[in-house]
N, C-alpha and C positions, 0 to 999 in steps of 0.2 A: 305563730305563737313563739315568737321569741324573747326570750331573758334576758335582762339589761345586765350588761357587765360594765365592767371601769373604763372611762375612755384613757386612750394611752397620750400623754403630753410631749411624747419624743418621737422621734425616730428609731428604732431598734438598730442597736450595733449589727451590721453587714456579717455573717456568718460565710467561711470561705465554700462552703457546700452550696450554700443557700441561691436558689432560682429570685431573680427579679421578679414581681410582679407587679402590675398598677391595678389600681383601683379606681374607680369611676362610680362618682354617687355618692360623695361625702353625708349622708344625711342619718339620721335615727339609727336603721337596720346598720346602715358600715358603722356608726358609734359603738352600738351595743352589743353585734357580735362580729361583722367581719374584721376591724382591726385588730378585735382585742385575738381575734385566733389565726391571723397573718403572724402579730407579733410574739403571740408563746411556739408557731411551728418552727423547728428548724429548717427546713426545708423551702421554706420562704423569706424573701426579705421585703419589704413593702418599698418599692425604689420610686413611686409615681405615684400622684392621684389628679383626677381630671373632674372638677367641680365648677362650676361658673360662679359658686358665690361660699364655698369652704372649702380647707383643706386638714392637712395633718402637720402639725410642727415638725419641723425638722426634715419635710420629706418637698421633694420636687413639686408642685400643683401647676397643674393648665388648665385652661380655660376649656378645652374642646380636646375630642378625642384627636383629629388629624395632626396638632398642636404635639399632642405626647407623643404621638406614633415616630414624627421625624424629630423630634428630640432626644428619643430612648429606644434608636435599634437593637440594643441588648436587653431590652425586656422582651420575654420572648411569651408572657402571661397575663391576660387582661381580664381579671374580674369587674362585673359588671354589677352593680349595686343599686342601681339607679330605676325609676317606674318603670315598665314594661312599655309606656307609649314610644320613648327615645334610645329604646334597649336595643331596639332591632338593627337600625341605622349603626348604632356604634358597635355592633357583634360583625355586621357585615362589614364595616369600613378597619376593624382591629383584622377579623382574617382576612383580609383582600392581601393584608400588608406580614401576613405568613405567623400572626400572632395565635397561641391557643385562647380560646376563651371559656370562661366561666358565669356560666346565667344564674341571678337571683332567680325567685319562683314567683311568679309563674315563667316562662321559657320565654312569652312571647303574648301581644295581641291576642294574636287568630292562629288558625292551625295552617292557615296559608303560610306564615309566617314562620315558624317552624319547619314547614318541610321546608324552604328557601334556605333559612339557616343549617339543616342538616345537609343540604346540595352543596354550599358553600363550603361547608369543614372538609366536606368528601374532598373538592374540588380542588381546593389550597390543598388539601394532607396537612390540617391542623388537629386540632384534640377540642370537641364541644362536649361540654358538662352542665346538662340541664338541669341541675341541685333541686335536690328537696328532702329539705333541711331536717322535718320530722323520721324522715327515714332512718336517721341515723340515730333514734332514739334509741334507751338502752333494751328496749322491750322486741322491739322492731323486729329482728333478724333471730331471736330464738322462738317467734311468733310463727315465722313463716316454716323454720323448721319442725315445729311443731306439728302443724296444721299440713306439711308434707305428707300425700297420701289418706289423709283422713277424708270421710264421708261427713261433710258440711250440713247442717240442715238449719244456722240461724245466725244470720249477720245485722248487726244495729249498729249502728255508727251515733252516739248522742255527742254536740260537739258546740258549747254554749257557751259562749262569752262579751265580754261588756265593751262595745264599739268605743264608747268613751276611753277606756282604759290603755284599748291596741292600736288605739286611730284617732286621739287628740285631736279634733278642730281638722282634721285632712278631709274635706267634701270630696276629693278626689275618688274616692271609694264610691260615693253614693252617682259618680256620671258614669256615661256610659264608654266601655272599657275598666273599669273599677270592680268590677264585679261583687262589689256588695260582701253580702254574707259569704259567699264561694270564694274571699280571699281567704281565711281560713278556715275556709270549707276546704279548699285544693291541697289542704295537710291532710288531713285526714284522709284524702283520696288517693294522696299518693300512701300511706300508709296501706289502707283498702288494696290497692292494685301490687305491695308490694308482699302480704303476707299470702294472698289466696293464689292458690296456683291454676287456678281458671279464669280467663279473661271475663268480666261481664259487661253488659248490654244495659242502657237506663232504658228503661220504657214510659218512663212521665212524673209528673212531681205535682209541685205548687210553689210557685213564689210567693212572700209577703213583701208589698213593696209600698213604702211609707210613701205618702199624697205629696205631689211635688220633686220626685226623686226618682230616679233611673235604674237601682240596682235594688234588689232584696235586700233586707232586713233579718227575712226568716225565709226557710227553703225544708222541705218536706220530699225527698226520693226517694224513688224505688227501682230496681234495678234486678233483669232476669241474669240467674246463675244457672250455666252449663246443666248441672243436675239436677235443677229444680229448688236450691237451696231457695227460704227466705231471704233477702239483703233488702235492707233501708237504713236512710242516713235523716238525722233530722240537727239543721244547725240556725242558730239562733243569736243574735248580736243584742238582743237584750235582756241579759243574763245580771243579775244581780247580786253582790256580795262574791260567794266559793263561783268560782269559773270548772266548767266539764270540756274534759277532753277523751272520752272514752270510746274505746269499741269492744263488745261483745261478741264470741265466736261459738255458739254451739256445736259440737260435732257429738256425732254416734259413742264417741267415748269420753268426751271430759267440755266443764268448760272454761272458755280463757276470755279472762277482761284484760284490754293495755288500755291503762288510766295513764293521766296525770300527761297527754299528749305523745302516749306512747315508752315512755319514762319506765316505768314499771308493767311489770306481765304478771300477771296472778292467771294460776291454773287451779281450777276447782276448789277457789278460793284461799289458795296459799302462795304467796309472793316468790317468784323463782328468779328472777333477774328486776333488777333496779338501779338505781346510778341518780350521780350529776349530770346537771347539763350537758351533754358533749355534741350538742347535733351541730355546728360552726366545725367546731375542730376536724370534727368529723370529714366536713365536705371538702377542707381543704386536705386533709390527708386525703381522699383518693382524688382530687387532682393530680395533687402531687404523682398516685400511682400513675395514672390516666396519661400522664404526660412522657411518664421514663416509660413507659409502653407502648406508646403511641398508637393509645385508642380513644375511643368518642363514648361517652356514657348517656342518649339523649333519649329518654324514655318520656314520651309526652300523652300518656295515656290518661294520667289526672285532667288533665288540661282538654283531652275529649269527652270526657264525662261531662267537663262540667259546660264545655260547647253545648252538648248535648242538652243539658239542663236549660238555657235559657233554647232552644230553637220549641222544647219538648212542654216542657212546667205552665201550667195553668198559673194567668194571673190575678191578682186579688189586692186590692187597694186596702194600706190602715192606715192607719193615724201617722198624720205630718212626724218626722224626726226632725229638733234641733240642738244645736251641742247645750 
């Protein structure tokens, strides 16, 4: 779920602090939020982009990752923008060559895939940052604080919006690797996995998978919690008109809705944090930290659930989808 901002027509004047980094994946997502939050951070300067058929004015473009790698041994940061089919290939071929990288969401494929990538970063002594971008909503992180120590007894996840609007004419979504509705399902789960402080378990669902088509539509799960709490998530990509991104948290003492994708936190019905957009900005600042630390941030536990979800989920045929 992310918010379109201004595409940038330049190059950003070189800041003498600022880290090189390239980019990979010139399309939609790098339009509307990775350039535009390369280019307000000081700490970054956007020195490359590696696209087969677009780039950025003003700035270096290659055709192929191996292309920029020996072109820009001073880039020492490779954001990765690009679908998760050709993610993997160029996460491993950027650290072979001693580079950090930075994964759009979801991390990877498969979770084979994933731990490969985590062996690597070990293995080079690079910095992997498996982003996910909702986390850094403004609700997010006073949610988890919250919910620290609290006795949990009801978790709903409702997270409903309109394929046409997030995924224009892209079929890519509906084969298989796309995952359907669990592309923005895997926000809200990482959300899910970042406020509860108990790991949980899926136990079974239901797919809706439209006749003709390879991934959900609509997805229905549930999922055991350590203490017995209630959790379920129910997401849906034919949502019409107001789009939901909510999760509700009952506990023994109060309750907490983060609406609006995380964006705003209402506690027992009264709003206690909210904000602009800042979930980009966000992920490039802790690169940034990620990097003068020289640590890995790779938590790929959304992306097990939702493994989980197609091995687990009953399936159930509807009605043909076309744009």
């Amino acid at each position: 779920m992310a918010r379109p901002t201004a595409r940038p027509t330049a190059r950003p004047t070189a800041r003498p602090t600022a880290r090189p980094i390239a980019l990979a994946g010139i399309g939609k997502i790098a339009r509307d939020q990775h350039i535009p939050a390369i280019t307000a951070d000081p700490a970054w300067t956007l020195a490359a982009t590696v696209s087969r058929n677009a780039g950025v004015d003003g700035v270096p473009a290659h055709a192929g990752m191996a292309e920029m790698l020996a072109a820009h041994p001073d880039i020492g940061t490779v954001s990765l923008a690009l679908p998760a089919g050709p993610r993997f290939g160029y996460a491993m071929a950027a650290m072979a060559a001693g580079r950090h990288v930075m994964l759009e969401k979801p991390p990877a494929l498969g979770l084979a895939e994933c731990h490969a990538l985590e062996r690597s970063a070990r293995d080079a002594g690079v910095c992997l940052f498996a982003t996910w971008h909702s986390r850094m909503a403004h609700g997010v992180e006073a949610a988890r604080a919250r919910l620290s120590g609290q006795t949990i007894r009801k978790v709903q996840i409702t997270w409903a919006e309109d394929v046409r609007q997030w995924h224009p004419g892209q079929d890519w979504v509906w084969q298989a690797g796309g995952m359907g509705v669990m592309d923005p399902g895997i926000n809200a789960l990482s959300i899910l996995t970042r406020i509860l402080h108990q790991p949980l378990r899926l136990t079974g669902g239901r797919f809706d998978i439209p006749a003709g088509r390879q991934t959900p539509i609509a997805a229905e799960l549930t999922f055991a919690h350590p203490h017995g709490a209630s959790v379920a998530a129910s997401f849906d990509w034919r949502q019409q008109g107001a789009q939901t991104w909510e999760i509700t948290v009952e506990t023994t003492a109060e309750h907490l809705r983060l609406v609006d994708g995380g964006a705003r936190l209402m506690v027992d019905g009264q709003e206690t944090h909210a904000g602009p957009d800042r979930e980009y900005p966000g992920l490039y600042r802790r690169m940034s930290q990620l990097v003068s630390e020289g640590q890995s941030d790779a938590d790929f536990s959304p992306l097990v659930h939702v493994a989980d979800a197609f091995m687990l989920a009953e399936r159930r045929t509807v009605a043909p989808f076309d744009w």
